[in-house]
mmCIF file of the N, C-alpha and C atoms, coordinates in Angstrom:
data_MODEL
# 
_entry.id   MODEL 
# 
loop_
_atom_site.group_PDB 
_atom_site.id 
_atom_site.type_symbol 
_atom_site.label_atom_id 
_atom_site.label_alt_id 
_atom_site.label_comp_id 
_atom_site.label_asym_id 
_atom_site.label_entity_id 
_atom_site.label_seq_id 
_atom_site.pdbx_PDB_ins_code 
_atom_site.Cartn_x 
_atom_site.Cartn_y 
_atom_site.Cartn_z 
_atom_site.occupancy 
_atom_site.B_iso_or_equiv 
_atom_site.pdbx_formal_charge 
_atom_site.auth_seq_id 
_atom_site.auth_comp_id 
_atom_site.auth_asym_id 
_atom_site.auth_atom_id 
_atom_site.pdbx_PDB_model_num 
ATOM 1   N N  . UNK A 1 1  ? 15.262 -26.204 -4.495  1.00 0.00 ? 1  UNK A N  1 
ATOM 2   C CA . UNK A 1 1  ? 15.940 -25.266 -5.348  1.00 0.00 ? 1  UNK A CA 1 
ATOM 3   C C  . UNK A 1 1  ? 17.322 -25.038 -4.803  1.00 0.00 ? 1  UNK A C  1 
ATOM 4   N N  . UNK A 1 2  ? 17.850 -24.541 -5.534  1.00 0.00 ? 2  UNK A N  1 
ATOM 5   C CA . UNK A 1 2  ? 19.661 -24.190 -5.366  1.00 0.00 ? 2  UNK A CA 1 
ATOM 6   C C  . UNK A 1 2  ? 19.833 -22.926 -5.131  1.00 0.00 ? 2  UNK A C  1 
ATOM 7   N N  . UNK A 1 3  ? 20.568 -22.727 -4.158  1.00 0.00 ? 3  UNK A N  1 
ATOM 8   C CA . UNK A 1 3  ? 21.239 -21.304 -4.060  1.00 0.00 ? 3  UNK A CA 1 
ATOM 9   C C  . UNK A 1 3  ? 22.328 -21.247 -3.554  1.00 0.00 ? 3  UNK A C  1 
ATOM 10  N N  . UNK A 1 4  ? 23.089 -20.379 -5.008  1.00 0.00 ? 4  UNK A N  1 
ATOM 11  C CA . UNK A 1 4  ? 24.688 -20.161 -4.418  1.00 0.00 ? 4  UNK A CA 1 
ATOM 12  C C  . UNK A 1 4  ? 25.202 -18.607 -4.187  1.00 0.00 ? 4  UNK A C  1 
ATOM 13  N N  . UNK A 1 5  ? 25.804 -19.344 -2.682  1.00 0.00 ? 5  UNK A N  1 
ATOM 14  C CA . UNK A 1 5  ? 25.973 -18.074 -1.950  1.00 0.00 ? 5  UNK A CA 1 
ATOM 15  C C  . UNK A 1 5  ? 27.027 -17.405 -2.190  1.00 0.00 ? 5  UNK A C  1 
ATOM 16  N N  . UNK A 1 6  ? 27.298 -16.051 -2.345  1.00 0.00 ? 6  UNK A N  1 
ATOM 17  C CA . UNK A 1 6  ? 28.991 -15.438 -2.338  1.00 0.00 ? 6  UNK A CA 1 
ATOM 18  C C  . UNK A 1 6  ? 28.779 -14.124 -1.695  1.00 0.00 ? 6  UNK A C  1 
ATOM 19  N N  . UNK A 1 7  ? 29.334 -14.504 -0.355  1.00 0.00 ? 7  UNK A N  1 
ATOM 20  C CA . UNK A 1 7  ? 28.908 -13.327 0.676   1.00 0.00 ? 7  UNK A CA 1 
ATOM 21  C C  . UNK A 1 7  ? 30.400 -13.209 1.594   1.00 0.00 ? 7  UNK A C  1 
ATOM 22  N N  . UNK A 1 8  ? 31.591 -13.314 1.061   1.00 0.00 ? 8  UNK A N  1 
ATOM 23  C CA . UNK A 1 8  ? 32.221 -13.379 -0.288  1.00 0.00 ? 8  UNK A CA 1 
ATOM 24  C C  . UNK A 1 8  ? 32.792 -14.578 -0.680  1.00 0.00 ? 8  UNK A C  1 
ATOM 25  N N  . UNK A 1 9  ? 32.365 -16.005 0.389   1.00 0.00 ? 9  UNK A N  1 
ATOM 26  C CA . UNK A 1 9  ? 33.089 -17.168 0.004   1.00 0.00 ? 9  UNK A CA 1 
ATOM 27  C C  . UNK A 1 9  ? 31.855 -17.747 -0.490  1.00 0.00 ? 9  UNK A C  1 
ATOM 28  N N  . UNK A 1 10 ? 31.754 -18.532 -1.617  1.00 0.00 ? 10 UNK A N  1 
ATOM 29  C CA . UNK A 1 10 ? 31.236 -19.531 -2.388  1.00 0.00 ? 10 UNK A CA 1 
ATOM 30  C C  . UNK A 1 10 ? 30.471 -20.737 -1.571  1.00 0.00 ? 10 UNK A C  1 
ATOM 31  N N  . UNK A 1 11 ? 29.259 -21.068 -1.625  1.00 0.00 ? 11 UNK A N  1 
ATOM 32  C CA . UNK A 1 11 ? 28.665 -22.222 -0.876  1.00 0.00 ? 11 UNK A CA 1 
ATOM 33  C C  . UNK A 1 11 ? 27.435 -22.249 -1.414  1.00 0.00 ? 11 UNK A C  1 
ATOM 34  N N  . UNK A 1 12 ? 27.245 -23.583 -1.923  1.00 0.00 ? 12 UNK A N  1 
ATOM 35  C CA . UNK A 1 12 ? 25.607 -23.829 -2.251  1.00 0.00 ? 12 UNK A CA 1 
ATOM 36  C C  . UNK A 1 12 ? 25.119 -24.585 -1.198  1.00 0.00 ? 12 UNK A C  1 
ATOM 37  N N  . UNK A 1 13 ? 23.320 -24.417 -1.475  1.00 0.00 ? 13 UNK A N  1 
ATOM 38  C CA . UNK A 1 13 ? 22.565 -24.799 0.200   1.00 0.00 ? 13 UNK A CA 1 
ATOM 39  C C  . UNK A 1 13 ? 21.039 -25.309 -1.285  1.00 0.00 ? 13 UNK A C  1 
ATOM 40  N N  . UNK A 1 14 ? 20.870 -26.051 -0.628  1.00 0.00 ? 14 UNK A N  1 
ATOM 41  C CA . UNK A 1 14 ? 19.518 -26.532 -1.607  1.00 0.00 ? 14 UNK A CA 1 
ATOM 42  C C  . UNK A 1 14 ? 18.296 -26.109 -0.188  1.00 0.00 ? 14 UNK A C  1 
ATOM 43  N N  . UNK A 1 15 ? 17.626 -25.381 -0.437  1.00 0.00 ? 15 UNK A N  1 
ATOM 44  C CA . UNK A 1 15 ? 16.450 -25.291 0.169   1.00 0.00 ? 15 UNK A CA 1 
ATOM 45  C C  . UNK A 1 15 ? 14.708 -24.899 -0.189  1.00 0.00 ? 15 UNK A C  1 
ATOM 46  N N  . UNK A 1 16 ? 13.947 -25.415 0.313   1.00 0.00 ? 16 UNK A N  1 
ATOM 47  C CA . UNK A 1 16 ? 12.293 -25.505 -0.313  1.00 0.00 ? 16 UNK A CA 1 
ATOM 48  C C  . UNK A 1 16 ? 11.934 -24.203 -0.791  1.00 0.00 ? 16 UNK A C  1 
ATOM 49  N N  . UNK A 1 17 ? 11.352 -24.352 -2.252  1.00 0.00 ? 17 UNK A N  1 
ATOM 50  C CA . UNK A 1 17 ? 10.626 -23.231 -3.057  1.00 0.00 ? 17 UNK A CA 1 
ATOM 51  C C  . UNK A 1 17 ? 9.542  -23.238 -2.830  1.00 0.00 ? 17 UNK A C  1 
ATOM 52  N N  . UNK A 1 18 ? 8.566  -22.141 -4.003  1.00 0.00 ? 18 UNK A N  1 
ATOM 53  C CA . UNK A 1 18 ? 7.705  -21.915 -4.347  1.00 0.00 ? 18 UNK A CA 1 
ATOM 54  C C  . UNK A 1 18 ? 6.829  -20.782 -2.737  1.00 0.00 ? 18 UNK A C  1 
ATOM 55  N N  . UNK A 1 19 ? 7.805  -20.001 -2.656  1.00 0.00 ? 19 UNK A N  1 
ATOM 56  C CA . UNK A 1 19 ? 7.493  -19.173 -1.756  1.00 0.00 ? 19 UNK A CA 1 
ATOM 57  C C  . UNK A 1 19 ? 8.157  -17.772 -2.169  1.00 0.00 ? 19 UNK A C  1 
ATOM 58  N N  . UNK A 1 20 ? 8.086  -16.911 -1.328  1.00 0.00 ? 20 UNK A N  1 
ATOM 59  C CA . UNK A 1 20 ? 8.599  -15.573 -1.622  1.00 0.00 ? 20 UNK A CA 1 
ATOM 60  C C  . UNK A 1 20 ? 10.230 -15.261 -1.384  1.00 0.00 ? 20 UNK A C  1 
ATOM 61  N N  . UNK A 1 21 ? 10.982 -14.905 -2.296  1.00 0.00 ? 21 UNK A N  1 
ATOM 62  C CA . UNK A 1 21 ? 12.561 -14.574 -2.339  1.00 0.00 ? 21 UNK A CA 1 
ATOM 63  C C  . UNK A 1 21 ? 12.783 -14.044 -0.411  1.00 0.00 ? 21 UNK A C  1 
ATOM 64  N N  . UNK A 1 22 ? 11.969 -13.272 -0.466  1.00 0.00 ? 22 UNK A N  1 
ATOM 65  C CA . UNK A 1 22 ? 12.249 -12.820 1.492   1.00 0.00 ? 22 UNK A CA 1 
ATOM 66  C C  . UNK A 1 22 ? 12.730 -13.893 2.358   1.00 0.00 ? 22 UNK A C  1 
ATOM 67  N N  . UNK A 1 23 ? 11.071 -14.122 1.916   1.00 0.00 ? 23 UNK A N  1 
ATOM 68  C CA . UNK A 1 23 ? 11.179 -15.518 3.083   1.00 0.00 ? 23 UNK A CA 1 
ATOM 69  C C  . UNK A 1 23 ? 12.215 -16.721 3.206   1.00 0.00 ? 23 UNK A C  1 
ATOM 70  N N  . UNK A 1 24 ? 12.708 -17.078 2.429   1.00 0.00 ? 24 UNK A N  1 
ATOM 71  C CA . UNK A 1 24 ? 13.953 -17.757 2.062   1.00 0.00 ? 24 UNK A CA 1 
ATOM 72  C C  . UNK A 1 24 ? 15.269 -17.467 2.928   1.00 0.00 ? 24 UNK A C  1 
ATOM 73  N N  . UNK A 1 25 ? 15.538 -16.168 2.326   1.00 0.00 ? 25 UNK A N  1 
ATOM 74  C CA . UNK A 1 25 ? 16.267 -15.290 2.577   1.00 0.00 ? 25 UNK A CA 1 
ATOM 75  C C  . UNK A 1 25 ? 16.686 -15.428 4.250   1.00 0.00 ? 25 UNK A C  1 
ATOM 76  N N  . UNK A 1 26 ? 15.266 -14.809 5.136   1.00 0.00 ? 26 UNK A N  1 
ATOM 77  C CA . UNK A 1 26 ? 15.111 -14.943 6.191   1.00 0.00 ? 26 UNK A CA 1 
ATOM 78  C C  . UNK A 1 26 ? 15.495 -16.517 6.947   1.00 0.00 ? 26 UNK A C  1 
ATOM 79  N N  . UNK A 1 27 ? 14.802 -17.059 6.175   1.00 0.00 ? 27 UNK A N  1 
ATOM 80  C CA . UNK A 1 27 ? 15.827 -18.974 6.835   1.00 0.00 ? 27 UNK A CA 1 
ATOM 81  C C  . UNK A 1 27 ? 16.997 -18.873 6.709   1.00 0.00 ? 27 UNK A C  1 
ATOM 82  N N  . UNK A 1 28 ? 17.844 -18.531 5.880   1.00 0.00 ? 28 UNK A N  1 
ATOM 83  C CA . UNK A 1 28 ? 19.192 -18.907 5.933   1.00 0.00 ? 28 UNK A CA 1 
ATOM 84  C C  . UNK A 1 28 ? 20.084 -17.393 7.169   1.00 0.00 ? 28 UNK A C  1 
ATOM 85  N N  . UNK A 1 29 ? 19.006 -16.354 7.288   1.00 0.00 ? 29 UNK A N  1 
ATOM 86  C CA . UNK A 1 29 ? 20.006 -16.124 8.533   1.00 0.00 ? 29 UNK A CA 1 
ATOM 87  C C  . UNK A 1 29 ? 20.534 -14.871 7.397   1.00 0.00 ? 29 UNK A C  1 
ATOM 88  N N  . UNK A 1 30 ? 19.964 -14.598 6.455   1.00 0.00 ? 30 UNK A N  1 
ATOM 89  C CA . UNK A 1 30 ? 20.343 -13.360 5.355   1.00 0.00 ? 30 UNK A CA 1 
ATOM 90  C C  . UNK A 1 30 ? 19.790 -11.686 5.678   1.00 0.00 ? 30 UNK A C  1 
ATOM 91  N N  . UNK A 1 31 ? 20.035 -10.952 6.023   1.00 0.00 ? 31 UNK A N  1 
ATOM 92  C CA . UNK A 1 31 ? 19.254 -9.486  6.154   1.00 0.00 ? 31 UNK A CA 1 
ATOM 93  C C  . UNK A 1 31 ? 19.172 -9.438  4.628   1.00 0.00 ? 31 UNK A C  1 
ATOM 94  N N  . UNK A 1 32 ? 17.575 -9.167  4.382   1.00 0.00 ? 32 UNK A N  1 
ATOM 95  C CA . UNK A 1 32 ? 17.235 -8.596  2.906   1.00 0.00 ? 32 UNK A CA 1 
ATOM 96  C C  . UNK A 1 32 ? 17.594 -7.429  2.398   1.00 0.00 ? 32 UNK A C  1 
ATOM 97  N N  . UNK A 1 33 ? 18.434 -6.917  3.324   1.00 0.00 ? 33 UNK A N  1 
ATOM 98  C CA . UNK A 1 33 ? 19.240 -5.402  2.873   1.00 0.00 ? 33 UNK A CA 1 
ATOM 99  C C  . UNK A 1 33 ? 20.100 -5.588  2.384   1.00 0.00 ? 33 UNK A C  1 
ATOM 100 N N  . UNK A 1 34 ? 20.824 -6.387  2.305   1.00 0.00 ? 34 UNK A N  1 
ATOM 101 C CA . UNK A 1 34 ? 22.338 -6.573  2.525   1.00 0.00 ? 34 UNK A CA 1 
ATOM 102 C C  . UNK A 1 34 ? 22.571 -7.463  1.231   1.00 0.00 ? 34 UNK A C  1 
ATOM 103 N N  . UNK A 1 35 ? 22.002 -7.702  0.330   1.00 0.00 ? 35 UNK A N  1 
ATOM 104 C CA . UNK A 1 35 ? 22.202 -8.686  -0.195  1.00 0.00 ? 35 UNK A CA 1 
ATOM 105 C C  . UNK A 1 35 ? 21.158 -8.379  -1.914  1.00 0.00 ? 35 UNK A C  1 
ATOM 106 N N  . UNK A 1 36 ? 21.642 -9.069  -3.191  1.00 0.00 ? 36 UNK A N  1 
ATOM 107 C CA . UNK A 1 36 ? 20.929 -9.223  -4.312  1.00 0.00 ? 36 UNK A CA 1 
ATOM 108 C C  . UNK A 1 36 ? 21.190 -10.408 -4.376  1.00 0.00 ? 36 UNK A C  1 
ATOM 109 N N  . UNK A 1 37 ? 19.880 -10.798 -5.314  1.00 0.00 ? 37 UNK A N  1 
ATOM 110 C CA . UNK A 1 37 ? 19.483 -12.228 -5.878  1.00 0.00 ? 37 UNK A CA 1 
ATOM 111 C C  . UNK A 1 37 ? 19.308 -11.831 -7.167  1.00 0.00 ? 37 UNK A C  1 
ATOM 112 N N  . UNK A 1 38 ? 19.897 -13.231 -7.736  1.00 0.00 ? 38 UNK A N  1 
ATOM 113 C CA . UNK A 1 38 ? 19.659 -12.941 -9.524  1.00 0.00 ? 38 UNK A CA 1 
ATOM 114 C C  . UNK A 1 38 ? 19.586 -14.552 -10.314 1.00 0.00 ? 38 UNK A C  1 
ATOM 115 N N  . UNK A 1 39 ? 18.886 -14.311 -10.946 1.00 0.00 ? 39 UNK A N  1 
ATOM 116 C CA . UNK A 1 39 ? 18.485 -15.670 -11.904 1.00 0.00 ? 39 UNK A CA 1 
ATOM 117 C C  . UNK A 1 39 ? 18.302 -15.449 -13.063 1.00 0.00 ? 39 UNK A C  1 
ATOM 118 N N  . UNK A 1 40 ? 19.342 -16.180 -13.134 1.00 0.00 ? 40 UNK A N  1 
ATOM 119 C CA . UNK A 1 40 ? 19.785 -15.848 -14.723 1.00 0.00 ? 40 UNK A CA 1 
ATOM 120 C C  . UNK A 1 40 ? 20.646 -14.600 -14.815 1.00 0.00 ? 40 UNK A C  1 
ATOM 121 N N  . UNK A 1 41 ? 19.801 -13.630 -15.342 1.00 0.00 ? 41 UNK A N  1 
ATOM 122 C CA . UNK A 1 41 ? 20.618 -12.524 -15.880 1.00 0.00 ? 41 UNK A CA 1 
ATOM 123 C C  . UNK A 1 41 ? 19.517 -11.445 -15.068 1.00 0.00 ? 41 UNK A C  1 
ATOM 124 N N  . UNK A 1 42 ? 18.536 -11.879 -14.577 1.00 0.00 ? 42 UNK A N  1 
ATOM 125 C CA . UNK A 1 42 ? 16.928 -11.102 -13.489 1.00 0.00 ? 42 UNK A CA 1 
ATOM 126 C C  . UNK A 1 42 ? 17.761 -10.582 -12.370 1.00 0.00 ? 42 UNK A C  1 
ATOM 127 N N  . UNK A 1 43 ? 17.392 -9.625  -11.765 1.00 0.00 ? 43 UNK A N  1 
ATOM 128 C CA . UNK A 1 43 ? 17.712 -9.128  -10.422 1.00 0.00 ? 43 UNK A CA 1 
ATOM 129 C C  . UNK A 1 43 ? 16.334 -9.456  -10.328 1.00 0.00 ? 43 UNK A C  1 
ATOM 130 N N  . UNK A 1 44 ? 16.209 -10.415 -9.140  1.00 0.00 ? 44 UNK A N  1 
ATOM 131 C CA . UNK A 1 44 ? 15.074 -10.452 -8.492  1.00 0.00 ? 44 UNK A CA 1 
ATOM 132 C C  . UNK A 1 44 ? 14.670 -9.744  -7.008  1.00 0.00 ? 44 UNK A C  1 
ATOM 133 N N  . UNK A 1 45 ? 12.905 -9.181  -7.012  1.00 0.00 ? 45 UNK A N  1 
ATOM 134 C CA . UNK A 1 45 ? 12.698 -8.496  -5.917  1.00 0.00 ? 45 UNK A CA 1 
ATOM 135 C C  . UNK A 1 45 ? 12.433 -9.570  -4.818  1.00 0.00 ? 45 UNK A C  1 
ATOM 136 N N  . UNK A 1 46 ? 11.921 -8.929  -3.286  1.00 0.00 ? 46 UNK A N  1 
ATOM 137 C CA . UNK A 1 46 ? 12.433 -9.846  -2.236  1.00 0.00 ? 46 UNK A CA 1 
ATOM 138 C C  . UNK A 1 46 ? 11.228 -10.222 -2.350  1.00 0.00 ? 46 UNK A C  1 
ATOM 139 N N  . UNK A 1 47 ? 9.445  -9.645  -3.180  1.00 0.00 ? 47 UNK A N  1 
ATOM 140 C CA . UNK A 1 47 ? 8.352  -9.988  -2.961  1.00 0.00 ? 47 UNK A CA 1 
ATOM 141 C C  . UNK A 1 47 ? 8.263  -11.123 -3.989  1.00 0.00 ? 47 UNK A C  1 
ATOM 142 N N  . UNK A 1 48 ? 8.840  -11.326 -4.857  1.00 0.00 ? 48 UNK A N  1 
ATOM 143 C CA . UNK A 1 48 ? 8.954  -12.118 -6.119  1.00 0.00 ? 48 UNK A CA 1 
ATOM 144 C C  . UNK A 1 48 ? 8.680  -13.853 -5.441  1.00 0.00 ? 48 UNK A C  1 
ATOM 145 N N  . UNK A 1 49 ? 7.794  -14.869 -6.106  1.00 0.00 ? 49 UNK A N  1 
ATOM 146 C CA . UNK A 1 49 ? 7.935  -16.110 -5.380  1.00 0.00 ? 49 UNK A CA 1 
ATOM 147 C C  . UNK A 1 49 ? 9.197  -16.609 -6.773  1.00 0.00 ? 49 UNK A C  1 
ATOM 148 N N  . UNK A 1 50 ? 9.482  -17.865 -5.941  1.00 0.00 ? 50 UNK A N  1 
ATOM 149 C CA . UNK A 1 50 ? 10.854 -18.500 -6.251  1.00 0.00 ? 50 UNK A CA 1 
ATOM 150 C C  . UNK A 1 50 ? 10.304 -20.168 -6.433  1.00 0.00 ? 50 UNK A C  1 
ATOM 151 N N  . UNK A 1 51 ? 10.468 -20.732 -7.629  1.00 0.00 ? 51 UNK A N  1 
ATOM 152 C CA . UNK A 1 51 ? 10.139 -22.044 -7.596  1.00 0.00 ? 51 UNK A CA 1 
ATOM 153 C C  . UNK A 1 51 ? 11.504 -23.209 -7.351  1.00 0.00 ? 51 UNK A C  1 
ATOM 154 N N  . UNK A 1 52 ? 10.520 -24.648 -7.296  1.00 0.00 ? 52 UNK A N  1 
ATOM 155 C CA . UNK A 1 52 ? 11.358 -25.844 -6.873  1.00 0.00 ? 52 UNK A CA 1 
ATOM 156 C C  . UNK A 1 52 ? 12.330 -25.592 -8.333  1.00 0.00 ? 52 UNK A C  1 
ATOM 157 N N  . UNK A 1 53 ? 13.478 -26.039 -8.183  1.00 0.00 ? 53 UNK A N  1 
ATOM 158 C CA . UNK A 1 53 ? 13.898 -26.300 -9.308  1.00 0.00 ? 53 UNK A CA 1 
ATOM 159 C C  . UNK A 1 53 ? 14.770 -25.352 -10.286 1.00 0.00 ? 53 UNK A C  1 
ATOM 160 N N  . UNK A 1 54 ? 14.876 -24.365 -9.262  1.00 0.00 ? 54 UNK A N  1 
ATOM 161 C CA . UNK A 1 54 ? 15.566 -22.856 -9.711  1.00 0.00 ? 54 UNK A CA 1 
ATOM 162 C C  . UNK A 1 54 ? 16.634 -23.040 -9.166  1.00 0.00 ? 54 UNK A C  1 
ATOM 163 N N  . UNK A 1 55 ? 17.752 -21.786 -9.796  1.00 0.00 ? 55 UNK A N  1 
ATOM 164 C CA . UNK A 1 55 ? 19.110 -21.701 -9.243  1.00 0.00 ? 55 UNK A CA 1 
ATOM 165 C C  . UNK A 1 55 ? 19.035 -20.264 -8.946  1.00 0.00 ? 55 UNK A C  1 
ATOM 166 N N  . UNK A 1 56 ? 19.205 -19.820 -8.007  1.00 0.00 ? 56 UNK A N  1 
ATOM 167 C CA . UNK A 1 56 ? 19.493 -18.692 -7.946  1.00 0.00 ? 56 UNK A CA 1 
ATOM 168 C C  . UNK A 1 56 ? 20.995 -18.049 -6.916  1.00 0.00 ? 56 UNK A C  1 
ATOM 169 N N  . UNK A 1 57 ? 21.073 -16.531 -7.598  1.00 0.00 ? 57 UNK A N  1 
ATOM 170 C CA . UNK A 1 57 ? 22.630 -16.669 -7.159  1.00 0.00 ? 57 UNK A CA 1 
ATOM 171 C C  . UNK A 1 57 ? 22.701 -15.728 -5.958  1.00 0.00 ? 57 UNK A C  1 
ATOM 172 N N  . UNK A 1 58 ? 23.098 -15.464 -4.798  1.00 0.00 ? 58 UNK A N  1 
ATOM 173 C CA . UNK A 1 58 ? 22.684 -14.436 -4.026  1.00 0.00 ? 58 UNK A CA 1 
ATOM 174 C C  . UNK A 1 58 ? 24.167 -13.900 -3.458  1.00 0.00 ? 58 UNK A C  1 
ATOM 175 N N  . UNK A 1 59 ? 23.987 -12.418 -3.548  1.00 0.00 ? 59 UNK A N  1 
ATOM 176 C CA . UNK A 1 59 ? 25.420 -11.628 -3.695  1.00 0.00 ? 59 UNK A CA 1 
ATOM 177 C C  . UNK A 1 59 ? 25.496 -10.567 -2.610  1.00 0.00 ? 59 UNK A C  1 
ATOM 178 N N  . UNK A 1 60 ? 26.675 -10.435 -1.989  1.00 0.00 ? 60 UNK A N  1 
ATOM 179 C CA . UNK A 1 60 ? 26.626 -9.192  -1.343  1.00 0.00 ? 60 UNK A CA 1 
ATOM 180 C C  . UNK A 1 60 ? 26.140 -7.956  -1.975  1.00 0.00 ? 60 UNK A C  1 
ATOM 181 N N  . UNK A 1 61 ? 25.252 -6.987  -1.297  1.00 0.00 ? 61 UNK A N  1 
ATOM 182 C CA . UNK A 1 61 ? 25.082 -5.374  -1.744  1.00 0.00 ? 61 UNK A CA 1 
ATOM 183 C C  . UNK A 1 61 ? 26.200 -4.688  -1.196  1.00 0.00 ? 61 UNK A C  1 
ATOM 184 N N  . UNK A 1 62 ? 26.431 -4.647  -0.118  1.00 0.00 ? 62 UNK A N  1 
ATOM 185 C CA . UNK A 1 62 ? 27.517 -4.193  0.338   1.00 0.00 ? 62 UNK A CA 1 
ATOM 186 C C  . UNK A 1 62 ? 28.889 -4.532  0.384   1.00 0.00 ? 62 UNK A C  1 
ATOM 187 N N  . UNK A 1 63 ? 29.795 -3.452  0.153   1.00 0.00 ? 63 UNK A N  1 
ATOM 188 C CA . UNK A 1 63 ? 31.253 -3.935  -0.188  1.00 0.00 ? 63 UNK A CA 1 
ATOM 189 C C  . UNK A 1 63 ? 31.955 -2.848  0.227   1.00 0.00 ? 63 UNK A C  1 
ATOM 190 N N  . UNK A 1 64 ? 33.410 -3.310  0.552   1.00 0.00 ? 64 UNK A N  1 
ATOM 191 C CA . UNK A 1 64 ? 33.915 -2.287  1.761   1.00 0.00 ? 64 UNK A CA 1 
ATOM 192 C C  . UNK A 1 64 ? 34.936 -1.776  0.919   1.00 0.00 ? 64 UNK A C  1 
ATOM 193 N N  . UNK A 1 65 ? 35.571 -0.796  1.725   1.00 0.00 ? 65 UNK A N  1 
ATOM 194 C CA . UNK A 1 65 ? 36.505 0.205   0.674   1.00 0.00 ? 65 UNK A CA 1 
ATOM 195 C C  . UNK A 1 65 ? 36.700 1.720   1.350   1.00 0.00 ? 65 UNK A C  1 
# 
């Protein structure tokens, strides 16, 4: 599956589905606080599983100011 990152620079990473949005998360080195996932137009939760073959987009929560 695909995931493109903007945390705030742009980078896609293809890595193995059909597991839980967390767990993912956790491989790439992501705090599940810090961050939304969305597919499509879904805010997805971190318990949610994620299949092969998906795009999903993952965004900073936090933003400074």
């Amino acid at each position: 599956m695909k995931l493109v990152l903007r945390l705030p620079e742009r980078k896609e990473v293809e890595v193995k589905g059909d597991r839980p949005l967390k767990e993912i998360l956790l491989e790439l080195g992501l705090n599940p606080e810090t961050v939304v996932v969305i597919r499509g137009e879904e805010l997805l939760t971190l318990e949610e599983r994620v299949g092969e073959g998906e795009t999903l987009e993952v965004l900073s929560a936090i933003s400074g100011g």
